[in-house]
C-alpha positions in Angstrom: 0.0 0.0 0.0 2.6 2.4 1.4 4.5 1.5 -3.0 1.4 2.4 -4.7 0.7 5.6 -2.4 4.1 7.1 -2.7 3.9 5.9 -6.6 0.9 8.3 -7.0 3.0 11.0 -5.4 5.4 10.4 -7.7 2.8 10.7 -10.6 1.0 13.4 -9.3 4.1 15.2 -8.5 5.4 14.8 -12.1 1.6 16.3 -13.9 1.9 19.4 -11.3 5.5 20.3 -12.3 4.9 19.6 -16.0 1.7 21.6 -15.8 3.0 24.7 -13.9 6.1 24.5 -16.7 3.1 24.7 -19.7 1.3 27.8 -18.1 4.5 29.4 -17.5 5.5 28.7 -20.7 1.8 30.3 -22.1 2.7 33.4 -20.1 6.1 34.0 -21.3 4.4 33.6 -25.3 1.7 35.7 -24.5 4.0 38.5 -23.1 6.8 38.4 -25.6 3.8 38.3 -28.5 2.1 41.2 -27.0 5.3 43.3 -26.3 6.0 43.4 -30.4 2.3 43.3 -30.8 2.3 46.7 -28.9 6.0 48.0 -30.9 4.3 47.3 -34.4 1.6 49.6 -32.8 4.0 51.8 -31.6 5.8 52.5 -34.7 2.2 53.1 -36.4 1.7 55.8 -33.6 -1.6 53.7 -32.9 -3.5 55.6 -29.5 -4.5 51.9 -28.0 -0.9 50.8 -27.7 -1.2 51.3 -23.9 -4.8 48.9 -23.5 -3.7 46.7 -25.9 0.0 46.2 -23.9 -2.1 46.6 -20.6 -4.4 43.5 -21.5 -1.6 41.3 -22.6 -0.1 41.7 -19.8 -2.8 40.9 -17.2 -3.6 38.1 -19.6 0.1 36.2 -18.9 -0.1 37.3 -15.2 -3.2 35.4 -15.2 -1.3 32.1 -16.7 1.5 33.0 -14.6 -0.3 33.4 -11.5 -2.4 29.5 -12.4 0.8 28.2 -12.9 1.5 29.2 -9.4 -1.5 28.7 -7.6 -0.6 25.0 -8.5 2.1 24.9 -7.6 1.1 25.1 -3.9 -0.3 21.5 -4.6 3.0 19.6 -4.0 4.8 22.4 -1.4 6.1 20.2 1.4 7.2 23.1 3.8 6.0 26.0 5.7 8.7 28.0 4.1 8.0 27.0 0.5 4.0 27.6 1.1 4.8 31.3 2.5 6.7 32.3 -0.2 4.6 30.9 -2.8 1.8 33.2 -0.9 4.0 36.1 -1.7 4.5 35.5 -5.2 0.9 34.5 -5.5 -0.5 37.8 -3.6 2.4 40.3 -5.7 1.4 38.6 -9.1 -2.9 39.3 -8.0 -2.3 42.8 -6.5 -0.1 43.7 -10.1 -3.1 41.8 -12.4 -5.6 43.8 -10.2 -3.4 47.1 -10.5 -3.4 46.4 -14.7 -7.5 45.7 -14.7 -8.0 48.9 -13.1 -6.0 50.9 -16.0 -7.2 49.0 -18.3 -10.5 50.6 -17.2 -9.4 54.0 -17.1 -7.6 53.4 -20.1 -10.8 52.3 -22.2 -12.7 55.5 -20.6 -10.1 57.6 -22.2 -10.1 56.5 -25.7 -14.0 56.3 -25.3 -14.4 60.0 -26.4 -11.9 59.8 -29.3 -13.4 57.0 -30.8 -17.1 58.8 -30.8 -15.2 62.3 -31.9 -14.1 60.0 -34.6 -17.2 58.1 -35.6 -19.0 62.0 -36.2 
């Protein structure tokens, strides 16, 4: 019983780390693809270059911060829990920071694109 119980361990251990890898690795694409996304716009002098960087962004913090948040499956220590709780609480206080001006920053372009449309 105790084989087959540390076996599954073992297995479970493996999907987690392979897992928090493949979100990782989605964050890291969605953030480099975004960052010359947002230079392409730059160079056209394109106004939503800053809500377009903004909700890349938030988007791999999201992956990034899944990635962690499953981590915590297979911490074994009280040290390894508490700074995963760090990471986990910077990475949701910066994805809640970039929501809110991605809000603001939709509000300002609001008017230009209606003084456009007339």
């Amino acid at each position: 019983m105790e084989a087959a119980y540390q076996s599954t361990e073992s297995i479970l251990r493996y999907i987690v780390e392979f897992s928090t890898l493949l979100l990782e690795f989605f964050g890291i694409c969605i953030l480099v693809f975004t960052a010359v996304k947002s230079f392409i716009f730059w160079l056209k002098k394109d106004d939503s270059i800053r809500l377009a960087l903004a909700q890349g962004i938030a988007l791999a913090l999201e992956f990034k911060l899944g990635g962690e948040v499953l981590r915590t499956v297979v911490v074994r220590e009280w040290a390894e829990l508490g700074i995963l709780g760090a990471i986990i609480a910077l990475r949701a206080t910066l994805t809640f920071l970039i929501h809110w001006e991605i809000k603001n920053e939709e509000k300002a372009l609001e008017p230009k694109s209606t003084e456009q449309k007339q």
